[in-house]
LOGU-313211 format. One record per residue (C-alpha): residue in one letter; x, y, z. Coordinates in steps of 0.2 Angstrom, whole numbers, plus 2048, in hexadecimal, padded with zeros to 3 digits. Last residue first. Layout:
N
(rec 'a'; (X; Y; Z))
...
***
This chain:
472
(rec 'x'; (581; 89B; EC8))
(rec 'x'; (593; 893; ECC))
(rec 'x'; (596; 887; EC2))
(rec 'x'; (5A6; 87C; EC9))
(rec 'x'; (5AC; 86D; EBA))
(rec 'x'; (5AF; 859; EBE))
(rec 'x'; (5BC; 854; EB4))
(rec 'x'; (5B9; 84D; EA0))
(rec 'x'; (5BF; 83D; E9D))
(rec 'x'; (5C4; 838; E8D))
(rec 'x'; (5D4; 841; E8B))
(rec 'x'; (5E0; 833; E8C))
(rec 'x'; (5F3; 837; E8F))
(rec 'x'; (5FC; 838; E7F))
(rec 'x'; (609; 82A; E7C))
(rec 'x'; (61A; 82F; E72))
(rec 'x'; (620; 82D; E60))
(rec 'x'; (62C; 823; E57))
(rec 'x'; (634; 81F; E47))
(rec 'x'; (641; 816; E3D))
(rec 'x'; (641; 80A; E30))
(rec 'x'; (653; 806; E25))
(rec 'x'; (652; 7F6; E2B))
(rec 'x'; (646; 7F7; E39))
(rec 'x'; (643; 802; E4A))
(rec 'x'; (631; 806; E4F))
(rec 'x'; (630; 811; E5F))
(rec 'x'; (621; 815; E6A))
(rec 'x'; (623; 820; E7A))
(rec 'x'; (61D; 821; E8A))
(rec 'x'; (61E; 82E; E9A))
(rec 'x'; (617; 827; EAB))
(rec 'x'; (619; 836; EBA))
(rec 'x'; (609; 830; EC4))
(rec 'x'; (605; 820; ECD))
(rec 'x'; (600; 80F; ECA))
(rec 'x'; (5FE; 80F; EB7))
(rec 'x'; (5F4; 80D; EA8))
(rec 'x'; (5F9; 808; E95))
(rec 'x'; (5EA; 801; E8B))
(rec 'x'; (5EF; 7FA; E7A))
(rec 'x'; (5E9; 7FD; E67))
(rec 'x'; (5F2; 7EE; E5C))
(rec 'x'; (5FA; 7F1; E48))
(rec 'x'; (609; 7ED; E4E))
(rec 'x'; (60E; 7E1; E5F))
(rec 'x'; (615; 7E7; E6B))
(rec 'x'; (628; 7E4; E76))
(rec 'x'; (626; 7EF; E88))
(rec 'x'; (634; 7F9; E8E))
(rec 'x'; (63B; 7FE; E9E))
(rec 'x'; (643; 810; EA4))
(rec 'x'; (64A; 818; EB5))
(rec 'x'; (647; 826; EC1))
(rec 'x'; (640; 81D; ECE))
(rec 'x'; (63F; 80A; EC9))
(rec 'x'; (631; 803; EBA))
(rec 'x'; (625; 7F7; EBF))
(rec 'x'; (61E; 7ED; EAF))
(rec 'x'; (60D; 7E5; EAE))
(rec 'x'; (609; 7DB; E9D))
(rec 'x'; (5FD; 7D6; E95))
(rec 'x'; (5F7; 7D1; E83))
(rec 'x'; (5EA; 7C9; E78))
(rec 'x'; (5DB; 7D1; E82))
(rec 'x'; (5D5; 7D9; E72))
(rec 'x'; (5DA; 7EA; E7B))
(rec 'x'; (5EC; 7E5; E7B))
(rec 'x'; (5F1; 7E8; E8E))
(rec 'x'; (600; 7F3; E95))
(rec 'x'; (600; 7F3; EA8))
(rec 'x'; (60C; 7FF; EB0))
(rec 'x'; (613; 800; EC2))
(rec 'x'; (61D; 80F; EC8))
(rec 'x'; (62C; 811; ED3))
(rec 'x'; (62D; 821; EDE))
(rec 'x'; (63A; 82F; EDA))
(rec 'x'; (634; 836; EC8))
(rec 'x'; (639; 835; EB9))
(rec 'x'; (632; 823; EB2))
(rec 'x'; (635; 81E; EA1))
(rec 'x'; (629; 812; E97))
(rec 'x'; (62E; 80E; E85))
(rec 'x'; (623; 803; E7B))
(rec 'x'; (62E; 7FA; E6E))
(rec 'x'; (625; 7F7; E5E))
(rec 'x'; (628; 7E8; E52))
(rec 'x'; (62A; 7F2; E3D))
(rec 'x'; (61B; 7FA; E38))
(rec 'x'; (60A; 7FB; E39))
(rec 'x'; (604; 806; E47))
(rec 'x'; (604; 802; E5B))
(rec 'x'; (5F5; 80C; E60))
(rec 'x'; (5F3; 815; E72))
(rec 'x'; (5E4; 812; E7E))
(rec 'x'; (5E8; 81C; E91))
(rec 'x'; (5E5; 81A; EA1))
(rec 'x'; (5E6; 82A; EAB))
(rec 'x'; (5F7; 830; EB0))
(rec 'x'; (602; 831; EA1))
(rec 'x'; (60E; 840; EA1))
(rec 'x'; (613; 847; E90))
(rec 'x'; (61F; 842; E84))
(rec 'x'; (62E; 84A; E7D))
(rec 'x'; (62D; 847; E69))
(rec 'x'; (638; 83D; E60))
(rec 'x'; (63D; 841; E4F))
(rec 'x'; (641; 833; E45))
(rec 'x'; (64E; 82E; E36))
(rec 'x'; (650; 823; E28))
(rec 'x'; (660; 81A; E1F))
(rec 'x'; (65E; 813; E0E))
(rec 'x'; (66D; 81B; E06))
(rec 'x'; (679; 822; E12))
(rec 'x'; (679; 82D; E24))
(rec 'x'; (673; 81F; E2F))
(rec 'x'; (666; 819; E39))
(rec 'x'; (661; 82A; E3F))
(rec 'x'; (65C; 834; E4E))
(rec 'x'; (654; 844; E54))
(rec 'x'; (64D; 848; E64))
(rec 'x'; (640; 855; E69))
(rec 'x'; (640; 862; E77))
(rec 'x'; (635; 872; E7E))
(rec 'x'; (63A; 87B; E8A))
(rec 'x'; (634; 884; E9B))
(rec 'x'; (63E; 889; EA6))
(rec 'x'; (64D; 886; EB2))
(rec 'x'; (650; 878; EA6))
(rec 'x'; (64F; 864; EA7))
(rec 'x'; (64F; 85A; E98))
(rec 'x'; (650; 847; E98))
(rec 'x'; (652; 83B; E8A))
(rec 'x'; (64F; 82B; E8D))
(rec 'x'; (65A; 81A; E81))
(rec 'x'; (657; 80B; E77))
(rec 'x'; (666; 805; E70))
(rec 'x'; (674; 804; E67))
(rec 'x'; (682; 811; E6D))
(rec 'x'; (681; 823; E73))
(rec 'x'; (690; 82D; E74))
(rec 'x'; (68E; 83B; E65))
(rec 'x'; (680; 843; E6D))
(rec 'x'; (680; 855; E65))
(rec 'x'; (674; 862; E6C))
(rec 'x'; (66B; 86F; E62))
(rec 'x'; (665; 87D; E69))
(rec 'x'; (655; 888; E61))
(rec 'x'; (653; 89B; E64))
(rec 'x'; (647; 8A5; E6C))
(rec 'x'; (64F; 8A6; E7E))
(rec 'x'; (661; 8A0; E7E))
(rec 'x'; (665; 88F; E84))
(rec 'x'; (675; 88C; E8D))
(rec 'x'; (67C; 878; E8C))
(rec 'x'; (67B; 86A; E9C))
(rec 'x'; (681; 859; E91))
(rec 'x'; (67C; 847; E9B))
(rec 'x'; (681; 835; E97))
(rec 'x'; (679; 828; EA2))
(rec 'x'; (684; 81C; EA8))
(rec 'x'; (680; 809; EA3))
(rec 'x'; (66E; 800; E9F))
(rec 'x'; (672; 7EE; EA4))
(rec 'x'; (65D; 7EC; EA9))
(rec 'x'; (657; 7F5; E9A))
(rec 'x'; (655; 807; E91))
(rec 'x'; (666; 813; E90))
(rec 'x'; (664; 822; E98))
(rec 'x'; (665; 834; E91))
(rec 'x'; (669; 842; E9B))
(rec 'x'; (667; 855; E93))
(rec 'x'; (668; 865; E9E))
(rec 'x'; (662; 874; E99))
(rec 'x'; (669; 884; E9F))
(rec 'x'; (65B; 895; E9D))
(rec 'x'; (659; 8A3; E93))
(rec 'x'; (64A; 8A7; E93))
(rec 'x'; (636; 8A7; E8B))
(rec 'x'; (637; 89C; E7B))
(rec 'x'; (644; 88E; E83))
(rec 'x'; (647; 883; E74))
(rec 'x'; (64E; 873; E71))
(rec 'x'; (655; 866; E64))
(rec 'x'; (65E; 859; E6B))
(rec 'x'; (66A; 84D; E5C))
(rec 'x'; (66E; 83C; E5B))
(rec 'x'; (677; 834; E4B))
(rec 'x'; (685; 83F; E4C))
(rec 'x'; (68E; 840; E3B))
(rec 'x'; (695; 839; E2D))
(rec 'x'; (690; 826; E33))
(rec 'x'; (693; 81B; E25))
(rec 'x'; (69C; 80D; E2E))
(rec 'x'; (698; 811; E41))
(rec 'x'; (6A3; 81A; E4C))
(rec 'x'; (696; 81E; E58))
(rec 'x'; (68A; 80E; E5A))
(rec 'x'; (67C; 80D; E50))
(rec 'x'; (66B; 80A; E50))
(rec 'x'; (666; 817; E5F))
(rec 'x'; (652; 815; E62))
(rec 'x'; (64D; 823; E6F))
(rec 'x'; (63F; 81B; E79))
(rec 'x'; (63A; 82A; E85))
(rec 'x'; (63B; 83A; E82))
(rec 'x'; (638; 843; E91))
(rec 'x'; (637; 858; E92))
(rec 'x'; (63A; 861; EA7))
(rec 'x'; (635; 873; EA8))
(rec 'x'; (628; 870; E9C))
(rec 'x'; (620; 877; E8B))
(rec 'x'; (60F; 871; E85))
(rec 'x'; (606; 867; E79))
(rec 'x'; (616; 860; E6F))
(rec 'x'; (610; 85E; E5B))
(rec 'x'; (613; 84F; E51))
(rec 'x'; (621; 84A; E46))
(rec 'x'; (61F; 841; E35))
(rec 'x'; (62E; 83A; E2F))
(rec 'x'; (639; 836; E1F))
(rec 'x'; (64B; 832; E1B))
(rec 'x'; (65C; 831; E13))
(rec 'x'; (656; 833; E02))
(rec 'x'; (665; 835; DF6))
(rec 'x'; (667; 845; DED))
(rec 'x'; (677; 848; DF4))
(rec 'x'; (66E; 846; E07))
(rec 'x'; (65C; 849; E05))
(rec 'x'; (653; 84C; E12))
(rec 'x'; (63E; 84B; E19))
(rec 'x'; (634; 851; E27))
(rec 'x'; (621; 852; E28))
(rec 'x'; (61C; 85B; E35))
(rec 'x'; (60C; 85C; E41))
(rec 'x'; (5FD; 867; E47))
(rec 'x'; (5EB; 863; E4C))
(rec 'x'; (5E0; 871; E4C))
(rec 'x'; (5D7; 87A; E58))
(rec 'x'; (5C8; 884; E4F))
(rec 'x'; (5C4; 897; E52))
(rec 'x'; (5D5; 89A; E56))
(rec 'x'; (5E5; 892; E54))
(rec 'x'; (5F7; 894; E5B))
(rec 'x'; (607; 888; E55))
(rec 'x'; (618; 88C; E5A))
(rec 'x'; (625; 885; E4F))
(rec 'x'; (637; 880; E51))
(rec 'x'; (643; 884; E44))
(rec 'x'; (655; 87A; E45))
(rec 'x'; (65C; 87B; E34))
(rec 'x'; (656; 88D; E2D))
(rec 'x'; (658; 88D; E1B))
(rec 'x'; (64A; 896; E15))
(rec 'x'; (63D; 89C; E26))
(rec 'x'; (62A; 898; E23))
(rec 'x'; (62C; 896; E0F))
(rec 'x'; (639; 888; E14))
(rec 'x'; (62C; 880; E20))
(rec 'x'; (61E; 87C; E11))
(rec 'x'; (60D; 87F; E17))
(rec 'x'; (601; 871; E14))
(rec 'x'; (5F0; 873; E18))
(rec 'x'; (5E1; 864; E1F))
(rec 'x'; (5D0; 866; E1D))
(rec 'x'; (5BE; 863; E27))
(rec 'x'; (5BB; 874; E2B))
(rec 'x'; (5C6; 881; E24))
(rec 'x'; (5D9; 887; E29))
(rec 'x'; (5DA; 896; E27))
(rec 'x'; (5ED; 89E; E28))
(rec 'x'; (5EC; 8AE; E31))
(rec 'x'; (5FF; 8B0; E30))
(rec 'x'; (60B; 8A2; E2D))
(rec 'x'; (611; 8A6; E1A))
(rec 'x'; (615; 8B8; E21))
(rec 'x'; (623; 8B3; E2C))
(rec 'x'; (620; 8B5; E40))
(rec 'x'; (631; 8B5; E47))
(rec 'x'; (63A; 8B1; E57))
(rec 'x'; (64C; 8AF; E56))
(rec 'x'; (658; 8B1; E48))
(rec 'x'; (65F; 89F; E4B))
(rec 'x'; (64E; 899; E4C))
(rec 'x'; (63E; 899; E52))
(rec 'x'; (62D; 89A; E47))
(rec 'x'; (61B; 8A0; E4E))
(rec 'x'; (60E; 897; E41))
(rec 'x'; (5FE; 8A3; E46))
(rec 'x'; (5ED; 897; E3F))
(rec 'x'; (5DC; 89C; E3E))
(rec 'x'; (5CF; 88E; E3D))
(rec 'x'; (5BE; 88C; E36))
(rec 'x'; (5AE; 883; E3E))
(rec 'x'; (5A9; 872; E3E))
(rec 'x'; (5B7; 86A; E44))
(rec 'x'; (5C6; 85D; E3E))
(rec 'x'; (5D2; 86B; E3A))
(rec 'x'; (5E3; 865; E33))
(rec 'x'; (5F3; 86F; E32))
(rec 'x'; (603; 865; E2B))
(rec 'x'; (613; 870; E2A))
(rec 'x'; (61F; 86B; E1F))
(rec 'x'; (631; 865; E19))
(rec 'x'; (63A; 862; E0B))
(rec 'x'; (64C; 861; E11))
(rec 'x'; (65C; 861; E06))
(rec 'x'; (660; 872; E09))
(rec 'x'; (65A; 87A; E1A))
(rec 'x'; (64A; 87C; E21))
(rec 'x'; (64A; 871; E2E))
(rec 'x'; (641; 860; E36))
(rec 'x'; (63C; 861; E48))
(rec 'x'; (634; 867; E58))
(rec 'x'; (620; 86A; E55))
(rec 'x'; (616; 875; E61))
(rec 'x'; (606; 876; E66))
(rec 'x'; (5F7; 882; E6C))
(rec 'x'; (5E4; 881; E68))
(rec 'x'; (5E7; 86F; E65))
(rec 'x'; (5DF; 861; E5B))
(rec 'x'; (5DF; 850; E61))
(rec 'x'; (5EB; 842; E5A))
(rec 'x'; (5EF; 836; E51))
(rec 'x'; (5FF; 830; E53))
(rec 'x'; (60B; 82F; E48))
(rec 'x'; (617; 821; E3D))
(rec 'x'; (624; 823; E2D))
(rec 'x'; (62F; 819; E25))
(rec 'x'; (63D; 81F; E1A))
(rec 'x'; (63E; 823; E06))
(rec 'x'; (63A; 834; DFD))
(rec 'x'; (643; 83C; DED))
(rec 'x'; (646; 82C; DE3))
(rec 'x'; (63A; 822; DEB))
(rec 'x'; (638; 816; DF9))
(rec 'x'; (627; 81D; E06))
(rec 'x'; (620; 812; E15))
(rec 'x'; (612; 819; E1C))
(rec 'x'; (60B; 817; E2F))
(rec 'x'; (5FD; 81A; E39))
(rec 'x'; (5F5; 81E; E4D))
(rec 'x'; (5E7; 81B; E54))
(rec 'x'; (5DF; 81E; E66))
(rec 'x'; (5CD; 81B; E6E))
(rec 'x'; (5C8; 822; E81))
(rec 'x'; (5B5; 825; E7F))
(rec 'x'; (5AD; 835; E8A))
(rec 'x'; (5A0; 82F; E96))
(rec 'x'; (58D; 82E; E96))
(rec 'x'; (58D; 81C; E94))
(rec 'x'; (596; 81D; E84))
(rec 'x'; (59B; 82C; E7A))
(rec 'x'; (59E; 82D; E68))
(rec 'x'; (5B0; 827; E62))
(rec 'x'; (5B8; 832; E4F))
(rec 'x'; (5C7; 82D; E47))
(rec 'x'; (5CA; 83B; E3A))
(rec 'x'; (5D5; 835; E2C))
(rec 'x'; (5E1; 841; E20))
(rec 'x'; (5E2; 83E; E0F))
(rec 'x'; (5EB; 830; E0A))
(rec 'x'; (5E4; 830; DF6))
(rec 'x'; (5DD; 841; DF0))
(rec 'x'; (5EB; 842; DE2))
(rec 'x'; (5EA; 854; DE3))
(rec 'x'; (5EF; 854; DF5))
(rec 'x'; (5EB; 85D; E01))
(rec 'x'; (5DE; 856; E0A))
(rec 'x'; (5CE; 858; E0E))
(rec 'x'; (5CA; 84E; E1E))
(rec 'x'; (5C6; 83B; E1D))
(rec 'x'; (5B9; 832; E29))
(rec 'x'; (5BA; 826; E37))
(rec 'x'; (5AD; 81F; E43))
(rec 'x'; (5B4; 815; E53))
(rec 'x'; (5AB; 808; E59))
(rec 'x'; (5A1; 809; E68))
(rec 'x'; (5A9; 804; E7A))
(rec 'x'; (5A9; 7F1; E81))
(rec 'x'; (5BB; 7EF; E7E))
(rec 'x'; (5C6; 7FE; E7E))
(rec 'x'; (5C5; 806; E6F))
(rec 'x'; (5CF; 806; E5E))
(rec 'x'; (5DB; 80D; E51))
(rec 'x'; (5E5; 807; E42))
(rec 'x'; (5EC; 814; E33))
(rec 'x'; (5F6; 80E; E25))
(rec 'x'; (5FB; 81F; E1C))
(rec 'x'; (600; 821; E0A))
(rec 'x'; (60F; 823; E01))
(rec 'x'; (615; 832; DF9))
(rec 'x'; (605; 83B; DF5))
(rec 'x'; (604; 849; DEB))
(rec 'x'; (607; 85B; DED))
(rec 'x'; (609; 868; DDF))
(rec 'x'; (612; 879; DE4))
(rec 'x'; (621; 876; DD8))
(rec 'x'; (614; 875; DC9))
(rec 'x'; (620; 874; DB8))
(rec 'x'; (62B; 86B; DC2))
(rec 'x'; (620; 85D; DC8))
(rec 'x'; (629; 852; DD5))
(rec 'x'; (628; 862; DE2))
(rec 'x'; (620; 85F; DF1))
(rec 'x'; (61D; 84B; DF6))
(rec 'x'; (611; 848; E04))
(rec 'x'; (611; 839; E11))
(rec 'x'; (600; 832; E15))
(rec 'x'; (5F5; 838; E21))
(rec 'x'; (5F9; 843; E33))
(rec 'x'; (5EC; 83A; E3B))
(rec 'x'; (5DE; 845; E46))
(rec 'x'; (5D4; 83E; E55))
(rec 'x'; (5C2; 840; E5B))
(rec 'x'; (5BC; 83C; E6C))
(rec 'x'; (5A9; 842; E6B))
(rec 'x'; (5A1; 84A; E79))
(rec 'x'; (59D; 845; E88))
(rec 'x'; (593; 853; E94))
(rec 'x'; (59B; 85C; EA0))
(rec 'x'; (59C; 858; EB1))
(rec 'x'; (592; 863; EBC))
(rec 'x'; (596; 86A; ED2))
(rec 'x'; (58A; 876; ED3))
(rec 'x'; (590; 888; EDD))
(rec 'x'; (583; 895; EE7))
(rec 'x'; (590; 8A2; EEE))
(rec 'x'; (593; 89F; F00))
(rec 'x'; (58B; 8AC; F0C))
(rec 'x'; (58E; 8B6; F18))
(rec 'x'; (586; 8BE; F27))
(rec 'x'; (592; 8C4; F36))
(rec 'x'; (590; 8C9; F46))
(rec 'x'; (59B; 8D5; F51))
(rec 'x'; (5A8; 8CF; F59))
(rec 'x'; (5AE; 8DF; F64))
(rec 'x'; (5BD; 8E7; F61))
(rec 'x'; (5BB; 8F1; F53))
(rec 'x'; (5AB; 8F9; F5B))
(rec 'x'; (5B1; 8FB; F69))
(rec 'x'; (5BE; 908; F5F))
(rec 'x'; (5B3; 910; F57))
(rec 'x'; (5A5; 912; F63))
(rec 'x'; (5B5; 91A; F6E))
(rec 'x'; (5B9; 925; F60))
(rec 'x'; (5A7; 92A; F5E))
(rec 'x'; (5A4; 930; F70))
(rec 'x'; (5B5; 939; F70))
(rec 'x'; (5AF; 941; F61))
(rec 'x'; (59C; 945; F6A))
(rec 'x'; (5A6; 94E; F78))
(rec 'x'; (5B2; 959; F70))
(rec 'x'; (5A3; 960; F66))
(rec 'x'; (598; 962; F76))
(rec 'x'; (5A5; 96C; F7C))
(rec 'x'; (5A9; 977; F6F))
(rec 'x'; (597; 97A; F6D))
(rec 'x'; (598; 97F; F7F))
(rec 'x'; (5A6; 98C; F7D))
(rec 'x'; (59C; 993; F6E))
(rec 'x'; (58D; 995; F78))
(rec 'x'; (596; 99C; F8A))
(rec 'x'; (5A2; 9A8; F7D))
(rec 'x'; (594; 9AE; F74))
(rec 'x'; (58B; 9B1; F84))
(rec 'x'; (598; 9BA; F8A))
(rec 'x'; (59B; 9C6; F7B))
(rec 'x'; (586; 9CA; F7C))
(rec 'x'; (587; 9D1; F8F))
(rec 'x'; (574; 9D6; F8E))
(rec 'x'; (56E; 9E7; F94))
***
């Protein structure tokens, strides 16, 4: 008779066994396993290294100066002030610009925007620049205005001009593409963000230019900023800014857009006209206007006089508060050319405002922070009173700069000392070529005359188009 509880146990004791055995096995293939280099296949994803082909540089002027209002049965009419003088050029050897008007505003028709258009050339991107001027004296406008031309933007911002009473201000959108655009106009004031109804979806088509009056953005608000977003199109966006002081006209300018927003904003070539204390003066003739969209943050504004006997800079720290514009008062300044430097913990962005005077037959200018100028660049002196190129370097090594007329008429090389500024005397109505040893180069234009003011800052060329990565 078979013992069946012993073989059960001999079998089950033997499973057990082998069990133990092939786990102990496995942990040590396991850990050998993790020990040992084992080898390896990989592969680097395919990659071509492609630059893109030229296109065409094209470039967008503000146009003539508008007038809102002269008609009282029609408030909404437009017409043109005064109208723009607009020059632009090539370096030597490249094809000559093309130039066409966009649909403008106006019902007059005269001034409308121009398009400056340079093809490729030798399988590269063309550098050309332009820039134009108006002059306007009438009863409800008077002052000289200059701007750049510029590209057109997905994303900008324009610092300046006000809402308030006495000014006619607005918002200049233009589309030089082919296809339509849509526009958000974001406003920040003393209320804060907002997004008012007359900057929602705006559509900006084709070929045309629109006007959108600042006080239907955000009545009565005196030191708006405005955040400009498109889609579909990028657009080219600027202000035109005027006062009336006791219905005398005390001044006109048309303000371009900053691209970006910076922990540190220059503003080089600040013309001050009048010293503190001047007959006339009723108030500050210098003003900072900044924002800090994101955070709170604490600015610090230095501005430095321009020149060999340049004395001590003067410098104002302030708070900002997220979302809402700070103006800053510098009542010290006397005549001269000066920097403006702000630095914050974060990002801002900055513009300067200054006067000739406060009475009859003084203008104004609002002058934008510039941006960093490392690849040589073509910039366009307008018509106007004698320019003063601006050249101010933030950073800690000394730079060289070469400013040449493309016609060959003039050069000149300038070093400019860590942290310091240097100007160049132009000539209107001439297209120059700025380029420089080293990086960290901000310019700016300024024309000053009698009762003249204006100014504007040099863009970096955006002719050459980098090298791209495709990866297959």
């Amino acid at each position: 008779m078979t013992d069946r509880p012993a073989f059960r146990w001999a079998t089950t004791s033997a499973r057990l066994l082998a069990g133990t055995l092939v786990a102990i096995a496995f942990v040590i293939a396991v850990v050998t396993s993790v020990s040992i280099a084992w080898p390896t296949l990989g592969r680097e994803p395919a990659q071509v290294a492609a630059t893109p082909a030229p296109a065409d540089s094209v470039l967008v002027c503000t146009g003539g100066v508008l007038a809102i209002g002269r008609d009282a049965v029609d408030a909404s009419r437009i017409e043109t002030a005064a109208p723009q003088s607009v020059i632009s050029g090539v370096a030597q050897g490249d094809p000559t610009p093309s130039s066409a008007s966009l649909s403008g505003p106006t019902i007059d028709g005269v001034s409308a925007p121009t398009v400056v258009v340079a093809a490729p050339a030798a399988g590269a991107r063309t550098d050309v620049a332009a820039s134009g001027s108006a002059t306007v004296s009438a009863d409800d406008l008077r002052g000289f205005a200059a701007s750049a031309c510029r590209p057109a933007l997905m994303e900008s911002w324009l610092v300046g001009g006000s809402a308030a009473t006495g000014a006619s201000d607005v918002v200049l959108l233009a589309n030089p593409g082919t296809v339509p655009a849509t526009v958000q106009l974001t406003v920040y004031g003393a209320a804060g963000v907002q997004n008012p109804p007359g900057g929602t979806d705006l559509v900006v088509a084709p070929g045309a230019q629109i006007v959108v009056p600042l006080a239907g953005l955000v009545l009565g608000e005196e030191s708006p900023v405005v955040r400009v977003t498109a889609t579909g199109a990028p657009v080219q966006a600027a202000l035109q800014t005027s006062i009336t002081r006791t219905l005398v006209p005390g001044g006109v300018d048309q303000v371009g857009a900053i691209a970006a927003s910076a922990k540190t904003q220059v503003v080089p070539g600040v013309s001050v006209t009048q010293n503190p204390g001047a007959d006339g003066a009723t108030g500050t003739a210098t003003l900072v206007r900044i924002l800090s969209a994101d955070a709170d943050t604490t600015v610090t504004i230095t501005a430095t006089a321009i020149g060999a006997a340049a004395g001590p800079p003067t410098t104002e720290t302030v708070p900002v508060t997220a979302g809402i514009p700070t103006e800053v008062e510098l009542p010290t300044l006397v005549a001269g050319d000066y920097t403006v430097v702000v630095t914050a913990e974060s990002p801002v962005v900055a513009a300067v405002w200054e006067t000739t005077g406060f009475g009859e037959g003084s203008d104004f200018a609002w002058y934008a922070a510039a941006p960093e100028v490392e690849a040589p660049s073509l910039f366009a002196a307008p018509p106007g009173p004698a320019p003063v190129l601006a050249l101010a370097n933030p950073t800690d090594t000394a730079v060289t700069v070469s400013v040449d007329a493309v016609d060959g008429a003039f050069a000149q090389q300038v070093t400019v000392a860590p942290g310091a500024s240097a100007s160049v005397q132009l000539t209107a109505r001439t297209v120059y070529r700025l380029s420089t040893e080293g990086g960290g180069i901000r310019a700016g234009l300024t024309q000053s005359g009698d009762g003249a003011l204006a100014g504007f800052p040099v863009w970096p060329s955006d002719a050459a188009a980098g090298e791209i990565t495709v990866y297959p």
